[in-house]
N, CA, C and O atoms as a CHARMM CRD file, in Angstrom:
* protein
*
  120
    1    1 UNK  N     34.91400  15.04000 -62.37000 PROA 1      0.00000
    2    1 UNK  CA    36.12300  15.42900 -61.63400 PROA 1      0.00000
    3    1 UNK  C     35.89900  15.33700 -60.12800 PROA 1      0.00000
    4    1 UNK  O     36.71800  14.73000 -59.43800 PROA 1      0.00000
    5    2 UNK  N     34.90100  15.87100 -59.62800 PROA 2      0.00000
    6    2 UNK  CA    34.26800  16.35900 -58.26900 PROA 2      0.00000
    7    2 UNK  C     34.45000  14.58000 -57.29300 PROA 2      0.00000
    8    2 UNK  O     34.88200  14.24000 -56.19100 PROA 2      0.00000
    9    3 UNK  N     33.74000  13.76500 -58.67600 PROA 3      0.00000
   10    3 UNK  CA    33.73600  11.96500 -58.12600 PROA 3      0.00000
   11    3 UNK  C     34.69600  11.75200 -57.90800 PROA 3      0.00000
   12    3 UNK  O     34.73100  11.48800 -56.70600 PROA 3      0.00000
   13    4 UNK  N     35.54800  11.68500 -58.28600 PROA 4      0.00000
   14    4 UNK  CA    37.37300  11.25400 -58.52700 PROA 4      0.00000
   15    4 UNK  C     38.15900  11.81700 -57.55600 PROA 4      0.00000
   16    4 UNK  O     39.10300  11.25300 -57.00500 PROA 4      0.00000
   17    5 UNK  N     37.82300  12.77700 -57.37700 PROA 5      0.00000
   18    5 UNK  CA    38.24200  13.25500 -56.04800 PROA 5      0.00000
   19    5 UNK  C     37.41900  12.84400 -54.73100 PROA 5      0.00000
   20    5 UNK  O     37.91800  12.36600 -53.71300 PROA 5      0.00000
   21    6 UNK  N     36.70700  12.99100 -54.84700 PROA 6      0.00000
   22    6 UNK  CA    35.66200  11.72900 -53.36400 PROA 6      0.00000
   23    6 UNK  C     36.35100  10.84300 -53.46600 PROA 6      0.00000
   24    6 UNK  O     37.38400  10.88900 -52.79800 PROA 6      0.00000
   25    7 UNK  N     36.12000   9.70100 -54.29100 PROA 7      0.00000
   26    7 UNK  CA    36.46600   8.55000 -54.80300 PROA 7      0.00000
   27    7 UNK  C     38.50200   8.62000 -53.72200 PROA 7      0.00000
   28    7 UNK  O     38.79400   7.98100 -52.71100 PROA 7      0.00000
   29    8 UNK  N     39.23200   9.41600 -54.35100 PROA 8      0.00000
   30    8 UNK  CA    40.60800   8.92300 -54.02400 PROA 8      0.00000
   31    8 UNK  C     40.47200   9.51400 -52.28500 PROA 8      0.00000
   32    8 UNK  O     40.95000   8.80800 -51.39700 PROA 8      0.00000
   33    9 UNK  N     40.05100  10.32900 -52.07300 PROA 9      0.00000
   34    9 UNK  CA    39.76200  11.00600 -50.68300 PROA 9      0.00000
   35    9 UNK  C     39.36700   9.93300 -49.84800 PROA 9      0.00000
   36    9 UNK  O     39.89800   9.91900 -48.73700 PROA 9      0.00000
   37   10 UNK  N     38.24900   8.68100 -50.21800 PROA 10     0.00000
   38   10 UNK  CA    37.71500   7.95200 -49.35100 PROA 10     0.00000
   39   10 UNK  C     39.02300   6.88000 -49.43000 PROA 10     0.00000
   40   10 UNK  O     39.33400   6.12500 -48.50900 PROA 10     0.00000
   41   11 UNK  N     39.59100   6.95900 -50.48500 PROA 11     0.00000
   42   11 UNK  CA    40.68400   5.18400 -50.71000 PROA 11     0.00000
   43   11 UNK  C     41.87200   5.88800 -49.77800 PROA 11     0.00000
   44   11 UNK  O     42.48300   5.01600 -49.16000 PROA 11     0.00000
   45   12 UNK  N     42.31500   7.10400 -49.53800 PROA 12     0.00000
   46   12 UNK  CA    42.96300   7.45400 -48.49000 PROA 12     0.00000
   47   12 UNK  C     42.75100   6.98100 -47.51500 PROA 12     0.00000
   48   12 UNK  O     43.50300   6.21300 -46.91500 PROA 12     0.00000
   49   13 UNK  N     41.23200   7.51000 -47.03100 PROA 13     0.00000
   50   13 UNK  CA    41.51400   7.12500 -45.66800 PROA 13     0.00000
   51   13 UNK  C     41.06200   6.16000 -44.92000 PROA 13     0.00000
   52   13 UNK  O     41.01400   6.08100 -43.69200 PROA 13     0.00000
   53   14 UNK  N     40.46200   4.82400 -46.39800 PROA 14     0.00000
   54   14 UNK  CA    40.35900   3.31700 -46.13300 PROA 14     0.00000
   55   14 UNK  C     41.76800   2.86900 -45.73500 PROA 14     0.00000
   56   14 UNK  O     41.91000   2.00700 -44.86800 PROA 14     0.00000
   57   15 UNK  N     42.86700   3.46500 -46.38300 PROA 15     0.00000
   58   15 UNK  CA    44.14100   2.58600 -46.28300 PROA 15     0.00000
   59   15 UNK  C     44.86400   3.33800 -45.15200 PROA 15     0.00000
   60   15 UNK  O     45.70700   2.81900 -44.41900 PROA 15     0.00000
   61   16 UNK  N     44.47800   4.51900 -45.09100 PROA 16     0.00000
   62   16 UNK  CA    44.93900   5.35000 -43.77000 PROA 16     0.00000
   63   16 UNK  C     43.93900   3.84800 -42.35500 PROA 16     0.00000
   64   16 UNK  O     44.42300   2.77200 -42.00500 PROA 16     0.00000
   65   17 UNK  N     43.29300   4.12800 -42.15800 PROA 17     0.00000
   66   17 UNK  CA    42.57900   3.16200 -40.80500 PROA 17     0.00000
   67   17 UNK  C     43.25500   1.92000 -41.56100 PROA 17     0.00000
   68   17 UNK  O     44.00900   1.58900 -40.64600 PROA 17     0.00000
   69   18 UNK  N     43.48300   1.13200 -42.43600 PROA 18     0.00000
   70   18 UNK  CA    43.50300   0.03500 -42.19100 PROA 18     0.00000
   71   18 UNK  C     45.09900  -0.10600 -41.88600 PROA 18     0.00000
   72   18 UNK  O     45.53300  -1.07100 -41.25700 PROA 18     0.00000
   73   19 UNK  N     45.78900   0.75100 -42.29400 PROA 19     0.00000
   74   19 UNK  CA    47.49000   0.75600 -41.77000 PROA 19     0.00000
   75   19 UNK  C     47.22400   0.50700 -40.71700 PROA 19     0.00000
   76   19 UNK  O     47.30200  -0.65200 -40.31000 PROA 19     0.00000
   77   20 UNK  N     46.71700   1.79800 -39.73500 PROA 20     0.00000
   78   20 UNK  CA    46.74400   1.92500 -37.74200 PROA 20     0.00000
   79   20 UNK  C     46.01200   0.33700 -37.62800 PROA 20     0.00000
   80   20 UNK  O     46.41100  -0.29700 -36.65100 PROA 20     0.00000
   81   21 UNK  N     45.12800  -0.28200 -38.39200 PROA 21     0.00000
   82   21 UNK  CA    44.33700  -1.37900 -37.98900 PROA 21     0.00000
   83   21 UNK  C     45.70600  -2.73900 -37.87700 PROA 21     0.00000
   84   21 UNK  O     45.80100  -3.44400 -36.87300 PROA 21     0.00000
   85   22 UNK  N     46.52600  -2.86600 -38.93200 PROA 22     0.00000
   86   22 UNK  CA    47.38500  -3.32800 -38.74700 PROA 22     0.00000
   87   22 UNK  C     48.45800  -3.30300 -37.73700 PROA 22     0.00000
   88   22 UNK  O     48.84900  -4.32400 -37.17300 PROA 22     0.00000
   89   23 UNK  N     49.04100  -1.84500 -37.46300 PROA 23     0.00000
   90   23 UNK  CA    49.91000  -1.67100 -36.78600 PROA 23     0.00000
   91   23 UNK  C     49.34500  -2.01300 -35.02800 PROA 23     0.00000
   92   23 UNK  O     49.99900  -2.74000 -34.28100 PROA 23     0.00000
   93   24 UNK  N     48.05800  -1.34000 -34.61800 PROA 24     0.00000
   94   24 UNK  CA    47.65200  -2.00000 -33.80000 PROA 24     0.00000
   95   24 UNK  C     47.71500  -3.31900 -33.19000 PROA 24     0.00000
   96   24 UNK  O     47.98900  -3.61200 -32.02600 PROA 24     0.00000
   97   25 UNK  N     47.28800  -4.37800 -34.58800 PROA 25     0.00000
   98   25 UNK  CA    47.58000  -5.54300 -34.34200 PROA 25     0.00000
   99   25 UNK  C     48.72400  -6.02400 -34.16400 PROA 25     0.00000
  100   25 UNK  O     48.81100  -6.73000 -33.16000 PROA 25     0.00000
  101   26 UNK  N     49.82800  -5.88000 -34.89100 PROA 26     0.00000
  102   26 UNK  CA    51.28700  -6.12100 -34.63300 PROA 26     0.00000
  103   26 UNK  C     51.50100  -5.64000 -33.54500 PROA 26     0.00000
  104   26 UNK  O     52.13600  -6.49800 -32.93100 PROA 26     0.00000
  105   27 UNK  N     51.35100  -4.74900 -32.89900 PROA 27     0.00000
  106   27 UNK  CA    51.79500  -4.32500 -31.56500 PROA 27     0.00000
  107   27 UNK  C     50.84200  -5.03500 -30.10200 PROA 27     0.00000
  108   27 UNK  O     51.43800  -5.17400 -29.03400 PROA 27     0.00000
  109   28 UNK  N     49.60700  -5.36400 -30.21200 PROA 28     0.00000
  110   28 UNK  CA    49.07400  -6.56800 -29.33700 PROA 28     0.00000
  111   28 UNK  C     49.29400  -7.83400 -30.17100 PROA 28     0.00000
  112   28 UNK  O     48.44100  -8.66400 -29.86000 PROA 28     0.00000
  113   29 UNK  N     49.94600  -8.18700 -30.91200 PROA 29     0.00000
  114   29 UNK  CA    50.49900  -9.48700 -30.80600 PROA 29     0.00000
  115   29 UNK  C     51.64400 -10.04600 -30.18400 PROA 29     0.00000
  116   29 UNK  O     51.82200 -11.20600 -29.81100 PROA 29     0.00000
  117   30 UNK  N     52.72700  -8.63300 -30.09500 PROA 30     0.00000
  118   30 UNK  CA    53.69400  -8.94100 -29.29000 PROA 30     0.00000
  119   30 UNK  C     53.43600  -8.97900 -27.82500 PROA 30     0.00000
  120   30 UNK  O     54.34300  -9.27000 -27.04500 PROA 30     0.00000
C-alpha cells in the first residue's frame, strides 16, 4: 500500500513539473 502511494505521489509531481515545463515553453516561444 505504503509503494502505491510513493509510486502515485512521485507520477504527480513528474506531470506537475512537466506541465510548468511545457507551459514555460509555450510562453518563450511566443
Amino acid at each position: 500500500m505504503k509503494l502505491s502511494i510513493v509510486a502515485l505521489g512521485l507520477l504527480s509531481m513528474a506531470g506537475v513539473l512537466i506541465c510548468t515545463y511545457l507551459i514555460l515553453k509555450s510562453l518563450s516561444a511566443i
